[in-house]
Steps between C-alpha positions, in 0.01 A plus 500: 500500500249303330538550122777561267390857443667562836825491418753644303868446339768671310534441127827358318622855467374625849183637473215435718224223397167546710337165425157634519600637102385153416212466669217303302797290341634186567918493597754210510745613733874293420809501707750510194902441466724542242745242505262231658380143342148599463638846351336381154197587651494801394464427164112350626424770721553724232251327233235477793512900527508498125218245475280621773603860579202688287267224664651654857755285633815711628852307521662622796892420543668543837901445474649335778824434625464302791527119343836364391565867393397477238355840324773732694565753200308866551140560417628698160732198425184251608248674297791520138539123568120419554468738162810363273469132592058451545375799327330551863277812478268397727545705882834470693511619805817569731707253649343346847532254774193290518643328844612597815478863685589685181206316273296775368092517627371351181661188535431462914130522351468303239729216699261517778165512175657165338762325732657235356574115539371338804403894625856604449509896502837547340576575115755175437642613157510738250174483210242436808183586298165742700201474286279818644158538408237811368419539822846547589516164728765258460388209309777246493900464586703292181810341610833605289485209282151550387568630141271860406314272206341317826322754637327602202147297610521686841569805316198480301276439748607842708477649212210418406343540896338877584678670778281503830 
């Protein structure tokens, strides 16, 4: 696999996502929780897609159990909460593992795009920020506490950067 058009997920309510459906367009792809410290995230990931989605940026949110447990309610009860509480109406997709032998593709690629501290290869914690290009490359892997408003020079610059 070489580009994020290769793959594809399941939306919040179970339908498929080919990732090629954004081609051209830049995507921050977010491990999210529910009931996590950095869980007031989603208040800035959801005024970058309403700041920058018409300019092409796609917010991408990924629920995922595996750290401290912390988003375990249902993708329907995930997505109300995300809704209710953030105003989130940016893409959900279905709950994943982004570690071990059940992590879906995606994240095995874009792990092995962007590893993290000191080369590291797993996701540490939940809000673990992929910045992926036009071109459909990964740009750049934000650690949890790097807050959404931080990325908006990076996001800029891919958007403003013509696919290859």
């Amino acid at each position: 696999m070489s580009s994020i058009d290769d793959f594809q997920a399941a939306r919040i309510d179970g339908s498929p996502l080919r990732l090629s459906d954004y081609r051209g367009q830049v995507l921050l792809i977010v491990n999210t929780a529910s009931a996590c410290g950095f869980t007031p995230q989603f208040a800035g990931l959801q005024e970058l897609h309403a700041t920058y989605g018409a300019r092409g940026l796609v917010v991408i949110g990924f629920p995922c159990n595996q750290f401290g447990k912390q988003d375990a309610g249902s993708n329907q009860e995930i997505g109300a909460f995300c809704s209710k509480n953030y105003g989130v109406d940016f893409t959900m997709m279905s709950k994943i593992d982004v570690n071990g032998p059940q992590a879906i593709p995606l994240y095995d690629w874009l792990k092995q795009q962007a590893p993290g501290v000191l080369g590291t290869r797993s996701i540490k914690w939940n809000f673990t920020k992929f910045l992926v290009g036009r071109d459909g490359r990964v740009i750049a892997r934000y650690a949890p506490a790097t807050r959404p408003a931080e990325l908006r020079a990076d996001i800029e610059t891919a958007l403003t950067s013509s696919p290859s």
